[in-house]
N, C-alpha and C positions, 0 to 999 in steps of 0.2 A: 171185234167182239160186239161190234152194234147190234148184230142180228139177235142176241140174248138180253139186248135192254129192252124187256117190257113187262108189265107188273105181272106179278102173281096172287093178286088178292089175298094179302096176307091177312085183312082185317083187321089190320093200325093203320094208322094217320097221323098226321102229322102233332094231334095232340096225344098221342100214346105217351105213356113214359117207362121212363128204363123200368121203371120198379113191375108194372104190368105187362113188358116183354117179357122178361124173364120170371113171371110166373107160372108155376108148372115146372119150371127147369131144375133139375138137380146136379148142381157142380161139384159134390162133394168127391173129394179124390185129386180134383184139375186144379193145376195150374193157369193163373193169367199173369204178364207183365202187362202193366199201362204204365205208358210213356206220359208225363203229363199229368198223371191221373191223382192228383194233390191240391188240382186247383177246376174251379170253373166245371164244364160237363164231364172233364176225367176223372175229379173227384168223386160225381153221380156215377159214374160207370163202375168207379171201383165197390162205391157203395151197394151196385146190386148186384156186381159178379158176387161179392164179398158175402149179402145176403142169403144171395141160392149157395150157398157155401163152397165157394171156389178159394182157395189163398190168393192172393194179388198180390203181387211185387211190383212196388212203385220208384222206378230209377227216377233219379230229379237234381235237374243242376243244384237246388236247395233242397238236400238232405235232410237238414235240421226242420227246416219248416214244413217239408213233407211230413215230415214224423208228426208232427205239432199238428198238422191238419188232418193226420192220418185217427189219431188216436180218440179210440173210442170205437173204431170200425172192426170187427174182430174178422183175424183173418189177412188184414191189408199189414204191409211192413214197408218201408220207405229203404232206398240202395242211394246209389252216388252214380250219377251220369249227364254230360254233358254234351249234349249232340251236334254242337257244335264244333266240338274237339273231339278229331277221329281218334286221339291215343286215350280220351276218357272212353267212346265205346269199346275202345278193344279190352279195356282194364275193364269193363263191365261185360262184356261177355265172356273175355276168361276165368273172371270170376265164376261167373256162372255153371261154363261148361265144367270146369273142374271138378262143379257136385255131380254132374252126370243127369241132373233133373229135368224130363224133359218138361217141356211149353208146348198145354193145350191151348193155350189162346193168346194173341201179342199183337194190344192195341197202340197203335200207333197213334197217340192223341195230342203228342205237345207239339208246339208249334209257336212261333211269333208274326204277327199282322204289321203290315205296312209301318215297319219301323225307320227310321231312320236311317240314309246309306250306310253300310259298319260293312267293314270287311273280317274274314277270316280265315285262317288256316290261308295258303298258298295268296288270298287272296280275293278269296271267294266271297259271292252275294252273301248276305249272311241269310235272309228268307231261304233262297237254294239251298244254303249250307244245312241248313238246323232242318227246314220242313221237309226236302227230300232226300239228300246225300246222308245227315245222320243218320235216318232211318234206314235207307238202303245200306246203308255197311253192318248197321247193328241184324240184318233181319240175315245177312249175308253172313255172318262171323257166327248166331244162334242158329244157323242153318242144321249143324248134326243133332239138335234136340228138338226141332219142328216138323219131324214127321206126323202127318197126319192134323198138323195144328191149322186154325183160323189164323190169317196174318190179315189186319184189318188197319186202312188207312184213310185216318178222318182229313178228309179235303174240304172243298168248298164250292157252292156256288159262284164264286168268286177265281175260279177256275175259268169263266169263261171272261175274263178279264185278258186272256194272253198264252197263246199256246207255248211250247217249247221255240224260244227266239234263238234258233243254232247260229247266228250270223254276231249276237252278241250276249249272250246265257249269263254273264254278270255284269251287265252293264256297265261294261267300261267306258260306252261313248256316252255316257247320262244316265243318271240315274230316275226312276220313277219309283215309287214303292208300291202301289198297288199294281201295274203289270209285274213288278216283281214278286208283290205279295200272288197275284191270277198264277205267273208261271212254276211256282212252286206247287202251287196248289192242283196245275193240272201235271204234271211232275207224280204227284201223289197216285193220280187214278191212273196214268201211264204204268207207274211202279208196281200196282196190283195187278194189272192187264198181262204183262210180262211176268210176274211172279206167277201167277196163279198156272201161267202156260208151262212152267217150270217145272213147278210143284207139286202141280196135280196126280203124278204118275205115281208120288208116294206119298197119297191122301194130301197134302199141303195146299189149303186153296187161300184165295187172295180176294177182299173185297174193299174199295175205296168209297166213299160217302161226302155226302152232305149232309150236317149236322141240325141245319135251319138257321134263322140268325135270332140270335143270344145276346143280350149283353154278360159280358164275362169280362176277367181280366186279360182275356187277350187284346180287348181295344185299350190297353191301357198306353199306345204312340199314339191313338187318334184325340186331337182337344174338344172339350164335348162342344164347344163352338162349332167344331166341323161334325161332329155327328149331330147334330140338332138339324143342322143342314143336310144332312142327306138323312133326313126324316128320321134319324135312330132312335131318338129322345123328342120330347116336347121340353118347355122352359124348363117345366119340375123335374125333369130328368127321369121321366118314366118314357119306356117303350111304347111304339106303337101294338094295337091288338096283334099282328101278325105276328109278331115277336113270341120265341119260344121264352119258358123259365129252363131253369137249367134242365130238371129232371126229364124233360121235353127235350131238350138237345142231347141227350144222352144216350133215347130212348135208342135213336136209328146204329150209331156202333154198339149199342148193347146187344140189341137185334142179330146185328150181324155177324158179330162173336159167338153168338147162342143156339140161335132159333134153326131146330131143325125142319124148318120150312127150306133154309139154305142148303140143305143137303145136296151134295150130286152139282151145286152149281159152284160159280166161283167167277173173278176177273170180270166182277159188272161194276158196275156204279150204284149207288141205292140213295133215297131221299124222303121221308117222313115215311120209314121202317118198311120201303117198299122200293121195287128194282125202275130205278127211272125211264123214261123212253130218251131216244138221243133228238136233241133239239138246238135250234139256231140261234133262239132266244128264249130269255127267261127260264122257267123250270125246266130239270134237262141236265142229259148230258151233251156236251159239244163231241161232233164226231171225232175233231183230233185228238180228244183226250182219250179215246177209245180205241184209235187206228191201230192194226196191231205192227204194222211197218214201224211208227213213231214209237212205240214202247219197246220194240225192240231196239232201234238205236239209242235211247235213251239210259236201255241197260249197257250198254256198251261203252257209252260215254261214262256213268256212275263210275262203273266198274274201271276207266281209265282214270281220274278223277281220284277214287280212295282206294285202288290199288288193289281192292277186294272185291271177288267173286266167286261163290261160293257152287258156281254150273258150269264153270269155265270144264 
């Protein structure tokens, strides 16, 4: 898919925000699920689907507190899901399909950073578990109501921390959390690479991103002693200038859910509301997150992994 990363002047930047992407847009009618979207840039994202008047359905390991953060957003509604535990997504997608409603939009935004080794399910990394496998079983189990839907998966720059390590994918001989936190993350853009090639045939496209860097409660494993150190904070515990506000980190998967500038494409990478070019270093995407050999074994592996596959 390299040959389709390069911009399209879309006329945002990296200081665009959600609420200015999707102006102009009218959702009223559509559906969106965000994963995530209760806390940090998913909470901004549900704010401006919610805005251009889209309903949002917010699945979230905390139910109660979704609600609590939800309220006041008309249009957003909070569900029960844990993407960590593949029998919570199954209970939330069969909930779901049982309405028969389908999903115009299904942003993939939760996720946990360089947390502490913790295993789950079978055994599994827990970063792999939640940021790529939950989501590949949930996007694979909602599969008969995503025709024609955006499936959007917020990755990271941090992506190019660690490709797909097939020789040890949960680190069994040692643990690091940020190759583990990188390999999940290119996990993500692999997973829209192959989705999109999927899906495309009955309108279903797939796009994975870069958010920018945020402070959010997702650094809430890193101690600010360590991010002062790697420049995230000064003593006062303010950002440097590069550093997005949330509304700003929100903008690029709001984009991508939305803007019919994305029409007709699908299975790129994007990064401050615009399609990145593939690169070695720095901004970019890494080729292997893009390969389309790797995205294909990767679904194969998912799909052996939680037992579900929805193109089989």
């Amino acid at each position: 898919m390299s040959e389709l990363q390069h911009p399209i002047n879309s006329g945002f930047n990296a200081r665009s925000t959600a609420t200015e992407v999707v102006e102009g847009i009218d959702l009223k009618g559509r559906t969106a699920v965000v994963t995530g979207g209760y806390s940090g840039i998913g909470l901004e994202t549900t704010r401006a689907l919610a805005r251009a008047g889209a309903r949002v359905v917010v699945p979230a390991r905390r139910p109660e507190l979704a609600a609590a953060n939800l309220a006041g957003i008309d249009g957003a509604e909070a569900d029960d899901l844990d993407l960590s535990d593949l029998d919570s997504v199954r209970a939330f997608a069969d909930r779901w399909l049982a309405t028969g409603e389908h999903i115009d939009v299904l942003v993939n935004s939760a996720g946990v950073m360089a947390c502490p080794e913790t295993r789950t399910g079978p055994g599994w990394e827990l970063q792999f578990a939640t940021n790529h496998l939950g989501h590949f079983a949930l996007v694979n189990r909602l599969r008969p109501v995503l025709d024609g839907a955006r499936v959007v998966s917020v990755s990271s720059g941090g992506h190019g921390n660690s490709p797909i390590r097939w020789d040890d994918p949960h680190f069994e001989q040692g643990y690091d959390r940020w190759l583990a936190y990188g390999q999940s993350k290119t996990a993500n853009v692999l997973f829209a690479v192959e989705l999109d090639r999927l899906g495309q045939s009955s309108g279903l496209r797939a796009f994975a991103l870069h958010p920018g860097a945020i402070l959010t409660p997702l650094q809430r494993h890193i101690p600010e002693a360590e991010q002062r150190e790697m420049g995230w904070m000064d003593e006062d515990g303010n950002p440097p200038d590069y550093f997005k506000n949330t509304e700003q980190g929100a903008a690029t998967q709001t984009w991508a859910a939305t803007s019919p500038q994305l029409d007709g494409l699908g299975g790129v990478y994007l990064e401050d509301c615009e399609i990145a070019e593939v690169s070695a270093e720095g901004p970019g995407v890494r080729a292997y997150a893009v390969d389309a050999a790797e995205a294909e074994r990767l679904w194969a592996y998912s799909a052996e992994l939680t037992g579900v596959s929805a193109f089989a």
